[in-house]
BALUM-288309 format. One record per atom (N, C-alpha, C): residue number from 1; atom name; x, y negated, z negated. Coordinates in pm, whole numbers, plus 50000, padded with zeros to 5 digits. Atoms other than C-alpha are relative to their C-alpha. Example, Ala and Ser with C-alpha at 12.3 -4.5 7.8 and 13.67 -1.06 7.14 Angstrom:
2
<1,'N',<50089,50119,50000>>
<1,'CA',<51230,50450,49220>>
<1,'C',<50090,49880,50000>>
<2,'N',<49918,50119,50006>>
<2,'CA',<51367,50106,49286>>
<2,'C',<49923,49891,49927>>
//
This chain:
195
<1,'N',<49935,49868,50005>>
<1,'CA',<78829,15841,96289>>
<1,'C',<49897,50111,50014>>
<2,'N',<50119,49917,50028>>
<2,'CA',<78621,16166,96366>>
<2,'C',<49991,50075,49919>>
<3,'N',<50037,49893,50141>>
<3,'CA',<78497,16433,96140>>
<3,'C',<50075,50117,50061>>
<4,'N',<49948,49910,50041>>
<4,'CA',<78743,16708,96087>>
<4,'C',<49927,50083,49933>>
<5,'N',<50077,49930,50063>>
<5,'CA',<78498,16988,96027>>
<5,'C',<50046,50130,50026>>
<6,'N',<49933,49882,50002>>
<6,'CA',<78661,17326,95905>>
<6,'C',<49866,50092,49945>>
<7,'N',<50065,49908,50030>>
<7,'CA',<78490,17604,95902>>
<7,'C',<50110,50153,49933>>
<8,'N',<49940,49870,50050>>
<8,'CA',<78633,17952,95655>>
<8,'C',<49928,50108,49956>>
<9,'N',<50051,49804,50059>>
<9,'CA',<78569,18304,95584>>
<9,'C',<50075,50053,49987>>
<10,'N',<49905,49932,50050>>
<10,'CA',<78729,18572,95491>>
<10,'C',<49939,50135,50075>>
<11,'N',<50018,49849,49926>>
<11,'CA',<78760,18979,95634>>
<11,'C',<50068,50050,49872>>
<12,'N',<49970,49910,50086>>
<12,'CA',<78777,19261,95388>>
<12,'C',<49984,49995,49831>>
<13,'N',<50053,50006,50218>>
<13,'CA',<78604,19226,95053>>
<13,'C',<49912,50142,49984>>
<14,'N',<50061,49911,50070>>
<14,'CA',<78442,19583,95101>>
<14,'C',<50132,50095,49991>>
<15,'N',<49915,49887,49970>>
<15,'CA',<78751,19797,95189>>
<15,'C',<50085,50010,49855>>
<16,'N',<49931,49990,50146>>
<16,'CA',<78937,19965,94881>>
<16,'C',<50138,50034,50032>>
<17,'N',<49827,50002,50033>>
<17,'CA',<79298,19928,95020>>
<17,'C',<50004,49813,50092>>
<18,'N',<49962,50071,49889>>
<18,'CA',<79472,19639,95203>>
<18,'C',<49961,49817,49918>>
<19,'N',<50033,50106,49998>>
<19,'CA',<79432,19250,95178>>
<19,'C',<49871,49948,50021>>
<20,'N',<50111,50063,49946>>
<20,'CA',<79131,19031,95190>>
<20,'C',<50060,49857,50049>>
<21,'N',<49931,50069,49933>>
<21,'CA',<79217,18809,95439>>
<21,'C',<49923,49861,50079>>
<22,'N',<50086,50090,49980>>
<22,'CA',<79089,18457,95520>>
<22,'C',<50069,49863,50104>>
<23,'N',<49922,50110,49904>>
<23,'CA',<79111,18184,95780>>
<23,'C',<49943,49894,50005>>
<24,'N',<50099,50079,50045>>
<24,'CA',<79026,17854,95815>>
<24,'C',<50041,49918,50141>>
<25,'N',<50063,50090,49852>>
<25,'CA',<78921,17620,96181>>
<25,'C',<49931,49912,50005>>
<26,'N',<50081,50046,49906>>
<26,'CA',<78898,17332,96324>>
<26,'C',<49981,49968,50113>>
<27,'N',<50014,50018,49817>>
<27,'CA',<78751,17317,96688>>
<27,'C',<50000,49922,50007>>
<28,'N',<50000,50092,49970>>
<28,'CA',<78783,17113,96900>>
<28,'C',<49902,49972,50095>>
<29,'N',<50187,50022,49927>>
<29,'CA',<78421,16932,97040>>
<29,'C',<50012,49999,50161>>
<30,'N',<49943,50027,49891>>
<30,'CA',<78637,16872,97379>>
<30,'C',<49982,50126,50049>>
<31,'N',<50003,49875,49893>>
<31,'CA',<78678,17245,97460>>
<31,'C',<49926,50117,49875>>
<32,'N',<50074,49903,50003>>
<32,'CA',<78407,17443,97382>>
<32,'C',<50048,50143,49989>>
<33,'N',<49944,49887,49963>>
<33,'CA',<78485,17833,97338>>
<33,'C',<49828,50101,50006>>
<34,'N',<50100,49947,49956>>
<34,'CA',<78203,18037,97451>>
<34,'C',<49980,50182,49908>>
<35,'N',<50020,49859,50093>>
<35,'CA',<78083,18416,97250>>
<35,'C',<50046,49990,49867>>
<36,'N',<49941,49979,50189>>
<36,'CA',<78191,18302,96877>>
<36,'C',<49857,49989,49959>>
<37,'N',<50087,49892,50121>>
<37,'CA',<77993,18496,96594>>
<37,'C',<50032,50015,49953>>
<38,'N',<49941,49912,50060>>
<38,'CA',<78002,18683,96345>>
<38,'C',<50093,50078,50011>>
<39,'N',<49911,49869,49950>>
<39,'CA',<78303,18931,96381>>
<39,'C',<49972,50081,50019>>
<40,'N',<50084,49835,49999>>
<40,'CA',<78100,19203,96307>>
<40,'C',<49918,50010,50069>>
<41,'N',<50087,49962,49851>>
<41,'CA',<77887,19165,96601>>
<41,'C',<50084,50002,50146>>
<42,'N',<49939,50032,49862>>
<42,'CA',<78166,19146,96836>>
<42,'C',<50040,50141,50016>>
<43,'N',<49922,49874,49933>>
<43,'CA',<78359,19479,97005>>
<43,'C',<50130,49939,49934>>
<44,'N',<49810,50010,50000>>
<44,'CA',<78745,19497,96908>>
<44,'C',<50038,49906,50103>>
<45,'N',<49989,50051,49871>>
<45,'CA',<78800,19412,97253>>
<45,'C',<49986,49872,50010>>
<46,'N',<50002,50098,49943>>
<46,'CA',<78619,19119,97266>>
<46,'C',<50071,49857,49910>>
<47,'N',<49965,50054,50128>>
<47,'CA',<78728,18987,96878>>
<47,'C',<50152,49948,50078>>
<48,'N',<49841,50015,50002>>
<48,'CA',<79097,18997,97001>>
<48,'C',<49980,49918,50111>>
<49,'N',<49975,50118,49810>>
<49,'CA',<79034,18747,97385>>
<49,'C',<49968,49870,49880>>
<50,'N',<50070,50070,50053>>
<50,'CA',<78813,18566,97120>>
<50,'C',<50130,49901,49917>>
<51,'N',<49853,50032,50079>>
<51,'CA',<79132,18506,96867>>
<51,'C',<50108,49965,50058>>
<52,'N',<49907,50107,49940>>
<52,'CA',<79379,18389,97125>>
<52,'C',<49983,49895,50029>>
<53,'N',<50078,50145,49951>>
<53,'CA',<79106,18155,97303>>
<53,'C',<50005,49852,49858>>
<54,'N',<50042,50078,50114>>
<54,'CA',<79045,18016,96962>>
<54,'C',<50138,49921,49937>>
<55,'N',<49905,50063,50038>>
<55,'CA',<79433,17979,96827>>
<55,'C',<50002,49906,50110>>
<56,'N',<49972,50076,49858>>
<56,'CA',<79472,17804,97192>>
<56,'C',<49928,49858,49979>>
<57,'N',<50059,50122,49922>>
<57,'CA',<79199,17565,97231>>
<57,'C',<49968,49919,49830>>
<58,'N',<50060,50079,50106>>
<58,'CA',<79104,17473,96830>>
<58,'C',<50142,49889,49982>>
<59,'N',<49896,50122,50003>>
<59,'CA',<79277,17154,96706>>
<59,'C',<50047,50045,49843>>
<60,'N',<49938,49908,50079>>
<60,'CA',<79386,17375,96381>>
<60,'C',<49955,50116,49951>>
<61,'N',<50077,49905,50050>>
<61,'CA',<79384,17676,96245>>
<61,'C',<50103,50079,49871>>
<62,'N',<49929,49902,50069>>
<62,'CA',<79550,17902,95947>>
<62,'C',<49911,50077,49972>>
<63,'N',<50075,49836,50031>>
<63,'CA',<79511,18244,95821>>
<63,'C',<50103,50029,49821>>
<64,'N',<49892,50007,50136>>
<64,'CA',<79617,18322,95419>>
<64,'C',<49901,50103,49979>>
<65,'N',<49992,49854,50026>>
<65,'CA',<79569,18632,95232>>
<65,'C',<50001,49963,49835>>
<66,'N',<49962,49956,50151>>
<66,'CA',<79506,18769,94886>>
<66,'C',<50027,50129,50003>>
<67,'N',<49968,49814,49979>>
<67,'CA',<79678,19128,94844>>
<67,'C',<49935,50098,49921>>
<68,'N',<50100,49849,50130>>
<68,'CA',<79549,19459,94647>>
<68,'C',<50039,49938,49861>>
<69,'N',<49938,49972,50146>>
<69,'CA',<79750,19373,94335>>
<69,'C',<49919,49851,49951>>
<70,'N',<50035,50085,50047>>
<70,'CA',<79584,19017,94292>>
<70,'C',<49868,50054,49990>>
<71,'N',<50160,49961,50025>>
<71,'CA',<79236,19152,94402>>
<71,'C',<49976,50092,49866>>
<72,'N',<50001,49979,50161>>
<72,'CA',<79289,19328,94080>>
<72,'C',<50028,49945,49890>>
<73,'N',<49973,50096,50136>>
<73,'CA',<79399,19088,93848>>
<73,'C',<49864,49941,50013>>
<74,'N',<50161,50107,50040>>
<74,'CA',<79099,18862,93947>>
<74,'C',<49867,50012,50072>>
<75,'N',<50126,49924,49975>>
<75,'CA',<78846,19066,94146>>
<75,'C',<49982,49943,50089>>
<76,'N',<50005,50060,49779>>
<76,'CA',<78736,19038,94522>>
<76,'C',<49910,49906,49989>>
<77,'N',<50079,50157,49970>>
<77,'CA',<78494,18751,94458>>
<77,'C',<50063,49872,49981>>
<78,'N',<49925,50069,50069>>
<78,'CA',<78753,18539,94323>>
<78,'C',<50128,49982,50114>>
<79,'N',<49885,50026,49878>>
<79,'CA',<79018,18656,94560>>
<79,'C',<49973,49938,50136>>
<80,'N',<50061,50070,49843>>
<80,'CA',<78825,18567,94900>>
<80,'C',<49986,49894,49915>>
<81,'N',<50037,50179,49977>>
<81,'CA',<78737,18199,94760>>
<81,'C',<50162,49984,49996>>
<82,'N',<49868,50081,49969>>
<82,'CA',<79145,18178,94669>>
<82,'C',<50047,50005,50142>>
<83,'N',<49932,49955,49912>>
<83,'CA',<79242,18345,94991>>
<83,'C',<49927,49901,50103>>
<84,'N',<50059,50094,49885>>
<84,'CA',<78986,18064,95188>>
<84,'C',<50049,49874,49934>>
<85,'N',<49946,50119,50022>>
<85,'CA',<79103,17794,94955>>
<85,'C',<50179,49993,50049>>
<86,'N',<49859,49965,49981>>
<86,'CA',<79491,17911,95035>>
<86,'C',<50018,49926,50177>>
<87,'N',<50014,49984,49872>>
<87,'CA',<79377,17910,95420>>
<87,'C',<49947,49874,50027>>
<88,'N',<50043,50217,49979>>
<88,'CA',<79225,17503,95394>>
<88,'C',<50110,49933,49985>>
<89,'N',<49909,50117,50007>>
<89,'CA',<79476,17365,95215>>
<89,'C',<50166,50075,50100>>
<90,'N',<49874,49972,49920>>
<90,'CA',<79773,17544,95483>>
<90,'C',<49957,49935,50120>>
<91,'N',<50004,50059,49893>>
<91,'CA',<79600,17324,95754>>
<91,'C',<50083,49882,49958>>
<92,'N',<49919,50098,49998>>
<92,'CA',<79807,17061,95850>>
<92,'C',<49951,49869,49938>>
<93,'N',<50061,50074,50050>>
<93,'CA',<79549,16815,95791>>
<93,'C',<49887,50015,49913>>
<94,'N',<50085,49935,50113>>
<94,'CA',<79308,16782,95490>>
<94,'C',<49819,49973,50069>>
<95,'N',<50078,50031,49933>>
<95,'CA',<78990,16796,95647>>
<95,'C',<49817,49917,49977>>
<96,'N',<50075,50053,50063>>
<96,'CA',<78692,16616,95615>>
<96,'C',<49836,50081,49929>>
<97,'N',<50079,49890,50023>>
<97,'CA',<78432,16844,95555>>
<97,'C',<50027,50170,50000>>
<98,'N',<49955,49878,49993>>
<98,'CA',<78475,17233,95480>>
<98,'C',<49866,50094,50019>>
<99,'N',<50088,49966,50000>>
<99,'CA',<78202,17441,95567>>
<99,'C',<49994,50147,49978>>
<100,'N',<49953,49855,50039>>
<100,'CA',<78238,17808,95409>>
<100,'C',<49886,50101,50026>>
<101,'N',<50129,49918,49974>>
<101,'CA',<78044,18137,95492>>
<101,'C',<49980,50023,49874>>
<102,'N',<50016,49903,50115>>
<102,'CA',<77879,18286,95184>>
<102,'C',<49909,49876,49893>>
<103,'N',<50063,50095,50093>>
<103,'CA',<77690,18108,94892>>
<103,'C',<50128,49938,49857>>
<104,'N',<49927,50031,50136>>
<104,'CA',<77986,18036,94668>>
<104,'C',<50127,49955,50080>>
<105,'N',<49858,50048,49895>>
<105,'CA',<78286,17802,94761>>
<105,'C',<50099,49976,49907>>
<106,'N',<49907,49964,50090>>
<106,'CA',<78618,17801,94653>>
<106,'C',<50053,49851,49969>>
<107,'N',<49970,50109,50087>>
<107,'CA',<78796,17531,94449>>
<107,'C',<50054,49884,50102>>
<108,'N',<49922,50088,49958>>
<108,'CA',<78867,17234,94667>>
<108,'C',<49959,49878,50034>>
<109,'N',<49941,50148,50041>>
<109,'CA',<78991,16895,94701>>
<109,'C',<49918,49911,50112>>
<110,'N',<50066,50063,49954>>
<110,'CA',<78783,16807,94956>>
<110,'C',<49806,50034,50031>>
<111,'N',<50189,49934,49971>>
<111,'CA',<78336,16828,95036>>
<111,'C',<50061,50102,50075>>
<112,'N',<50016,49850,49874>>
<112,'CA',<78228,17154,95129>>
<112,'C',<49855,50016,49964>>
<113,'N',<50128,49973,50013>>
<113,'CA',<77928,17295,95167>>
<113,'C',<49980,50170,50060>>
<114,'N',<49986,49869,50013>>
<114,'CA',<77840,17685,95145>>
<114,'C',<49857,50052,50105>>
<115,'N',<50077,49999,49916>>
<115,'CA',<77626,17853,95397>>
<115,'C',<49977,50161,50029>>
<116,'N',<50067,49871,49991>>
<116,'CA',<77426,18214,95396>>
<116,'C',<50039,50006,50154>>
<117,'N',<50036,49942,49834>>
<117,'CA',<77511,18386,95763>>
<117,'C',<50053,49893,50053>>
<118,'N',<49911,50096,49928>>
<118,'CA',<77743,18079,95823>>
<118,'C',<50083,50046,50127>>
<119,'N',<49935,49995,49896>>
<119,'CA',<77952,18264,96046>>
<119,'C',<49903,50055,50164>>
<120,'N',<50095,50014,49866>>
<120,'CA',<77634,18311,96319>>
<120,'C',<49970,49877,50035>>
<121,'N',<50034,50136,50033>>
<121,'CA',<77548,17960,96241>>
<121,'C',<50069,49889,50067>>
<122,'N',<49868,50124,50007>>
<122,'CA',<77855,17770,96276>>
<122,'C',<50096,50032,50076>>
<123,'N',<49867,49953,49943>>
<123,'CA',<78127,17816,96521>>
<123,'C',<50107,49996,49960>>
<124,'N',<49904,49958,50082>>
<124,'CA',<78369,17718,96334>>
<124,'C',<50022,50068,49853>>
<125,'N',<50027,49876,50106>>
<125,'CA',<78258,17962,96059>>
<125,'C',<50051,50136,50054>>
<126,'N',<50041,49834,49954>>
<126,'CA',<78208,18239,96277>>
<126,'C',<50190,49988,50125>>
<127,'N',<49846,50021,49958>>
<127,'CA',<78581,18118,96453>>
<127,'C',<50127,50048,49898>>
<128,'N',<49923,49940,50125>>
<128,'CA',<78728,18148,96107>>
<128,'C',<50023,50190,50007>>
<129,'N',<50054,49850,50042>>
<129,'CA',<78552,18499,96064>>
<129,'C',<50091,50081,50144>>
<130,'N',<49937,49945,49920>>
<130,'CA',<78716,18624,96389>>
<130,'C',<50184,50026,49965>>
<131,'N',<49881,50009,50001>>
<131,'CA',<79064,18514,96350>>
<131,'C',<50001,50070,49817>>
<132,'N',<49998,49886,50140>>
<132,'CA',<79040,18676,95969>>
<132,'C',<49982,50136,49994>>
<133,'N',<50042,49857,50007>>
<133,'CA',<78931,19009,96096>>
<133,'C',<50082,50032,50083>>
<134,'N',<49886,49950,49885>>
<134,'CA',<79173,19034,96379>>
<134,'C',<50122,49996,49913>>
<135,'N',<49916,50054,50075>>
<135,'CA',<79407,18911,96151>>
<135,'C',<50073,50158,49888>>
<136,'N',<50062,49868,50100>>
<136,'CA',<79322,19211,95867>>
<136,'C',<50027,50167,50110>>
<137,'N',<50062,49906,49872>>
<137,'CA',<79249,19478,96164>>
<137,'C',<50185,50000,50045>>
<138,'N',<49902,49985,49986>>
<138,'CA',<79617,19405,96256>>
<138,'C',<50109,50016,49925>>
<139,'N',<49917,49896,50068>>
<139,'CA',<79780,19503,95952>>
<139,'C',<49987,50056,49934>>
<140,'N',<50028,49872,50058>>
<140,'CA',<79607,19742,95863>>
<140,'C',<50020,50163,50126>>
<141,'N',<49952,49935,49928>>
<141,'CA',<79767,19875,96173>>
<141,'C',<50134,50030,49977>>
<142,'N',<49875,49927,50075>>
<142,'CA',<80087,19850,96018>>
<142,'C',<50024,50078,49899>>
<143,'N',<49997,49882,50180>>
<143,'CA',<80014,20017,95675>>
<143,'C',<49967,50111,50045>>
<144,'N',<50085,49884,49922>>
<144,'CA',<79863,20288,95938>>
<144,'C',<50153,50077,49984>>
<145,'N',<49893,49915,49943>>
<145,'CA',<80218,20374,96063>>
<145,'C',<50118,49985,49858>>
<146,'N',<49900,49964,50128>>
<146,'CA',<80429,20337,95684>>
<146,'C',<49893,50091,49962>>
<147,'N',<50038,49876,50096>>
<147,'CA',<80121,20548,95546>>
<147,'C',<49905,50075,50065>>
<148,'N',<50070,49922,49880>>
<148,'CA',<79979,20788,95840>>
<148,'C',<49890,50053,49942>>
<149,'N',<50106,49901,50000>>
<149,'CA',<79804,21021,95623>>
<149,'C',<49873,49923,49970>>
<150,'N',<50154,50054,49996>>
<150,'CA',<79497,20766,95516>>
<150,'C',<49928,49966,50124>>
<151,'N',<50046,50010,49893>>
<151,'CA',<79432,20708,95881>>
<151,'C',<49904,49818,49999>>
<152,'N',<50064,50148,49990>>
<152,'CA',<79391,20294,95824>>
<152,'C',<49985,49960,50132>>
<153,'N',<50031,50051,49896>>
<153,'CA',<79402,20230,96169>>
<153,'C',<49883,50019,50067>>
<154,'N',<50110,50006,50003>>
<154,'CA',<79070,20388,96197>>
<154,'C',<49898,49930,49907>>
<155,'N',<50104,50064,50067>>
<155,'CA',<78864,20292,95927>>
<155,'C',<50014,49872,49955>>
<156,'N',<49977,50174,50053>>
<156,'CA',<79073,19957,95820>>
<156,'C',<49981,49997,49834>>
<157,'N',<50009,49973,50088>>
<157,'CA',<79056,20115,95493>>
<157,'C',<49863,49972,49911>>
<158,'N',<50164,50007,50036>>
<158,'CA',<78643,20093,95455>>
<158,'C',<49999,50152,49869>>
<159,'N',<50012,49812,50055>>
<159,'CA',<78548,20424,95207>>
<159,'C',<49914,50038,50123>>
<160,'N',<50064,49906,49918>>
<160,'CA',<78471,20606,95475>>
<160,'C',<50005,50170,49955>>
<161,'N',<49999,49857,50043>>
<161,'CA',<78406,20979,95416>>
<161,'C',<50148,50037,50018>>
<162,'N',<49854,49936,50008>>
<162,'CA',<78762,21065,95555>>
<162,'C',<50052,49913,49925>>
<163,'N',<49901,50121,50057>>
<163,'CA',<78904,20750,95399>>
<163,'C',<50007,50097,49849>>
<164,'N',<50007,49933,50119>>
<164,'CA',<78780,20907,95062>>
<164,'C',<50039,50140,49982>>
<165,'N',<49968,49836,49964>>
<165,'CA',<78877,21274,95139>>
<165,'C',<50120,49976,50015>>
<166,'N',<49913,50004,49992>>
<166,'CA',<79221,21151,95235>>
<166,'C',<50073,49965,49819>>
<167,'N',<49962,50035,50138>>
<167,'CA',<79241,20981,94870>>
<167,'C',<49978,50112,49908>>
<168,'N',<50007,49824,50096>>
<168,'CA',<79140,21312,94719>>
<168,'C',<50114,50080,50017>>
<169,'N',<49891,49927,50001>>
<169,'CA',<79437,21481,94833>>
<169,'C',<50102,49933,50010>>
<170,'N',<49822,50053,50069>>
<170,'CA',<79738,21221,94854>>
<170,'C',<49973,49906,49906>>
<171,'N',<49951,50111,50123>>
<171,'CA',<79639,20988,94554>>
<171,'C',<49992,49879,50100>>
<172,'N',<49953,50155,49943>>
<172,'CA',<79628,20620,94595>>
<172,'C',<50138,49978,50011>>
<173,'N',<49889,50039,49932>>
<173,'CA',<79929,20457,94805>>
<173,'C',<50013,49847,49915>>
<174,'N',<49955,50156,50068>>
<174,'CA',<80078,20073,94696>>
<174,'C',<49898,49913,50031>>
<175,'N',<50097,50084,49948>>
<175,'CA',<79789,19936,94888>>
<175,'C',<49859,49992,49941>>
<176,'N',<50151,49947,50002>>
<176,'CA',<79479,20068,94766>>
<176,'C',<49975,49905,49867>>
<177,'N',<50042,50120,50138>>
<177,'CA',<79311,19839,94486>>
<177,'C',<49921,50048,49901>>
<178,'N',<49980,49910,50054>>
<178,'CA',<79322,19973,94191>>
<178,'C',<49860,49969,49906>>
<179,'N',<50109,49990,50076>>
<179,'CA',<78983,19851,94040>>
<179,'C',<49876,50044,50060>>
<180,'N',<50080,49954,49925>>
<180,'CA',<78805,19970,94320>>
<180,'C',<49928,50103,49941>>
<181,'N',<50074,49884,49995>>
<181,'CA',<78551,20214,94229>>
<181,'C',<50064,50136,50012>>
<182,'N',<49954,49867,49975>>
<182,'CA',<78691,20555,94371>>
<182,'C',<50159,49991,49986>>
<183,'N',<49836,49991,50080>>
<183,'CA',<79059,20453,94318>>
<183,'C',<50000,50000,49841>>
<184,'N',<49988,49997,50166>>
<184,'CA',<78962,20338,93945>>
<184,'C',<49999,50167,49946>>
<185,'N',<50040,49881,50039>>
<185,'CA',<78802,20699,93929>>
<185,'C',<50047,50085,50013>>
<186,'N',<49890,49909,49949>>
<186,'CA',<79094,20884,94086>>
<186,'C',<50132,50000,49878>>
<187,'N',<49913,50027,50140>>
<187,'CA',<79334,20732,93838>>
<187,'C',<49975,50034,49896>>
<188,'N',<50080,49987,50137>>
<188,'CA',<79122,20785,93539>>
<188,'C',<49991,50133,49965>>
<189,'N',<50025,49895,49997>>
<189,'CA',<79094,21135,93623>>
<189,'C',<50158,50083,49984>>
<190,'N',<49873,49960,49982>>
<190,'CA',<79445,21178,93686>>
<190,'C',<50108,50005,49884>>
<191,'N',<49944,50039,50129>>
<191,'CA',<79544,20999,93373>>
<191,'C',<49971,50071,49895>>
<192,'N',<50011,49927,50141>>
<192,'CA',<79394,21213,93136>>
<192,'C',<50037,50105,50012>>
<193,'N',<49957,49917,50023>>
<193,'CA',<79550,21506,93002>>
<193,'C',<49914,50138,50023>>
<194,'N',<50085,49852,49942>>
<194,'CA',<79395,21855,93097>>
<194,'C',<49976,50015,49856>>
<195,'N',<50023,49946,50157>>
<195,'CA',<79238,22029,92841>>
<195,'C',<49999,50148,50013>>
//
């Protein structure tokens, strides 16, 4: 039988609204896909040819999610390993090896092994890391058009200077995560009584 080797990552553990969103791949040794990386070295452009080629030619793939309201119950280091363990065990098959980006792996049932800069490394790391950011990147295009004024479809809800300037004047929305740093500090401010 051959080795079933999955590679996972996750997109969005800095942004303070939206999902952290994680996927998990395995290629197939038969068809090669040519430009997989990191996500974050790719163009939009090329992330999204990259993410069809990849659902197409790998021999599986899922994509699973932890939302704002969990990343607050159990904190974004916690949520990306559930949201990559969520995204292993929704492959069809259990695979034989798991090979995760990052130094810390999430709870599961089968070997894994954890890997600094995995998704340059590893194609099916850096396959994961694509289809998780396209993934993320596309609905944070929908929360764009239910909540216009933060302007997620630009920043993808990063703190960006406007990102944070928009939260100064409408308040955090249902999305935004509420232990975040500048949301905690918006609330906190909001919550106390004037004097």
């Amino acid at each position: 039988m051959k080795q079933m080797i999955c590679g996972t990552d996750e997109a969005g553990r800095g942004p303070i609204a939206g999902p952290v969103v994680a996927a998990a791949v395995i290629l197939d040794p038969a068809q090669p896909i040519d430009g997989i990386t990191d996500s974050k070295k790719l163009s939009e452009k090329k992330r999204e040819a990259l993410s069809l080629e990849i659902k197409e030619k790998a021999l599986y793939w899922s994509i699973a999610q932890c939302d704002a309201d969990e990343i607050d119950q159990i904190n974004i280091l916690q949520a990306s390993l559930l949201a990559m363990k969520r995204a292993v065990e929704a492959l069809p098959v259990a695979p034989s090896k798991v090979l995760v980006d990052g130094n810390k792996l999430p709870n599961l049932n089968v070997p894994a092994e954890a890997i600094v800069g995995g998704d340059a490394l590893e194609a099916c790391i850096g396959a994961a890391s694509i289809l998780a950011k396209v993934e993320r990147d596309r609905q944070m295009f929908e929360w764009h058009a239910l909540y216009p004024d933060y302007d997620f479809a630009k920043h993808k809800a990063y703190p960006t200077k406007a990102h944070l300037e928009a939260l100064q004047v409408h308040g955090p929305c249902s999305i935004h995560r509420k232990s975040f740093g500048p949301v905690a500090r918006l609330l906190a401010a909001t919550s106390t009584p004037n004097e």
